[in-house]
C-alpha positions as CSV (number, residue, x, y, z in Angstrom):
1,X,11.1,1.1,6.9
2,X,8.0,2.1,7.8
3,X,7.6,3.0,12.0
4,X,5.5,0.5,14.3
5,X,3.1,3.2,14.4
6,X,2.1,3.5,10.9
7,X,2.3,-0.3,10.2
8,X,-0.6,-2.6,9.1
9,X,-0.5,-5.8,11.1
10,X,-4.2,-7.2,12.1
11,X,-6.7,-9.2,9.7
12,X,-9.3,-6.8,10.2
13,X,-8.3,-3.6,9.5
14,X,-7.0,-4.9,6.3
15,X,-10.6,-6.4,5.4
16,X,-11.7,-2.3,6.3
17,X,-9.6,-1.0,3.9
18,X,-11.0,-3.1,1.3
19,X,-14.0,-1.9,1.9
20,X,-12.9,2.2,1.0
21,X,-12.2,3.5,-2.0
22,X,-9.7,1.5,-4.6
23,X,-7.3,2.2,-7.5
24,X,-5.0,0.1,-9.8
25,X,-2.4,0.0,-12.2
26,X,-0.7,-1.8,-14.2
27,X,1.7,-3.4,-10.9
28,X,-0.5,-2.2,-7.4
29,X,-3.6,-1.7,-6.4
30,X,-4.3,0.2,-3.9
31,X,-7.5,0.3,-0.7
32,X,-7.7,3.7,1.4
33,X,-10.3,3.0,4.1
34,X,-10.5,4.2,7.7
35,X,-10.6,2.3,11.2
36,X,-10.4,3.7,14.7
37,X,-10.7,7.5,16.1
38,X,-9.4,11.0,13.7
39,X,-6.6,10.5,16.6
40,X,-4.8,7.2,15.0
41,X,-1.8,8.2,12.8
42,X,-2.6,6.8,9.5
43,X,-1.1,3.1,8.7
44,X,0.1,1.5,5.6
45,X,-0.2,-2.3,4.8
46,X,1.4,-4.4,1.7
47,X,0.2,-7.7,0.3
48,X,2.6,-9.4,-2.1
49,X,0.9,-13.1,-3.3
50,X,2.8,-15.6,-4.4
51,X,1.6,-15.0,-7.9
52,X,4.1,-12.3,-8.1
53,X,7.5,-14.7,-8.1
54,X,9.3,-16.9,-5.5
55,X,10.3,-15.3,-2.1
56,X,13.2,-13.8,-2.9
57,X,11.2,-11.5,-5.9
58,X,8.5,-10.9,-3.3
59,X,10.7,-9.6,-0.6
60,X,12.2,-7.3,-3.4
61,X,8.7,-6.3,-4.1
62,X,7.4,-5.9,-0.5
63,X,10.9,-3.6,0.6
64,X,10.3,-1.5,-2.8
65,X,6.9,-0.2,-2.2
66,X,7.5,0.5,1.8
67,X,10.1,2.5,0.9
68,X,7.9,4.2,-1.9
69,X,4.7,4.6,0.3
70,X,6.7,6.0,3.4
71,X,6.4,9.4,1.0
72,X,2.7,9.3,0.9
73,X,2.0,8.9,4.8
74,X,2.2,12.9,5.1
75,X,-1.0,13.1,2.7
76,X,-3.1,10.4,4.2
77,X,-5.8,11.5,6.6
78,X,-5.8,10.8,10.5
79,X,-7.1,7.1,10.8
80,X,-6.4,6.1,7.1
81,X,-5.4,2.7,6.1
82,X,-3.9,2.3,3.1
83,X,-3.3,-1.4,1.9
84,X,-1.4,-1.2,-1.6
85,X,-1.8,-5.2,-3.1
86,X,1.4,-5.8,-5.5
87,X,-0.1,-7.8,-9.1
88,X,2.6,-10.0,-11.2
89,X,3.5,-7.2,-13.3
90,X,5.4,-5.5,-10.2
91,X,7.9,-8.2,-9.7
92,X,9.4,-7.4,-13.4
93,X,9.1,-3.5,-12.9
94,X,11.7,-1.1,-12.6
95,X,11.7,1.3,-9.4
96,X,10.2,4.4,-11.2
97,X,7.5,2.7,-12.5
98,X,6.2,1.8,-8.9
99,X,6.9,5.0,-7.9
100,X,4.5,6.5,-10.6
101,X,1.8,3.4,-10.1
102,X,1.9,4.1,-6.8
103,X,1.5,7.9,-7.1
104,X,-1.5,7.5,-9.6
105,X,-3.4,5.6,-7.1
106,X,-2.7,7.2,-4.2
107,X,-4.1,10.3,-5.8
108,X,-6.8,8.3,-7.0
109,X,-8.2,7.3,-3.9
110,X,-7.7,10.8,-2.3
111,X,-9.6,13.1,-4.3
């Protein structure tokens, strides 16, 4: 689970990370974009449509990469917002290959 701090929770610092630099794969893509001061600890949103399967698939989804983009938090910069967006393809992969997707793009978007 990811801390309070480093959550995603309003409307418009999603729309800011949309607005950064972007990645996909085959099951995520991902936004790195920046709001606030070089102070803010760096924050991590999901969004899982309902094009990806019925709730119960989409809760599977959503857990999965929160779990997987904890390990990317100490790479982010100060006041990074990182909004990883889950396409159809994730509700049918395996763990690993999230893991790797989500690698990729996060090393996409940083360098």
């Amino acid at each position: 689970m990811l801390s309070p701090d480093h959550r995603l929770t309003d409307a418009d610092s999603f729309r800011a990370a949309t607005r950064g630099r972007r990645s996909g794969s085959r099951t995520v893509v991902v936004h790195l974009g920046s709001v606030g001061g070089d102070d803010a600890p760096p924050r991590i949103g999901m969004v899982v449509s309902k094009a990806v399967g019925n709730a119960v698939v989409r809760n599977r989804v959503k857990r999965r990469l929160r779990h997987l983009a904890r390990e990317h938090l100490a790479v982010l910069p100060g006041s990074a917002v990182l909004v990883v967006r889950a396409l159809p393809a994730a509700a049918t992969s395996s763990y690993d290959e999230l893991r790797s997707d989500l690698a990729l793009c996060v090393d996409r978007v940083l360098s």
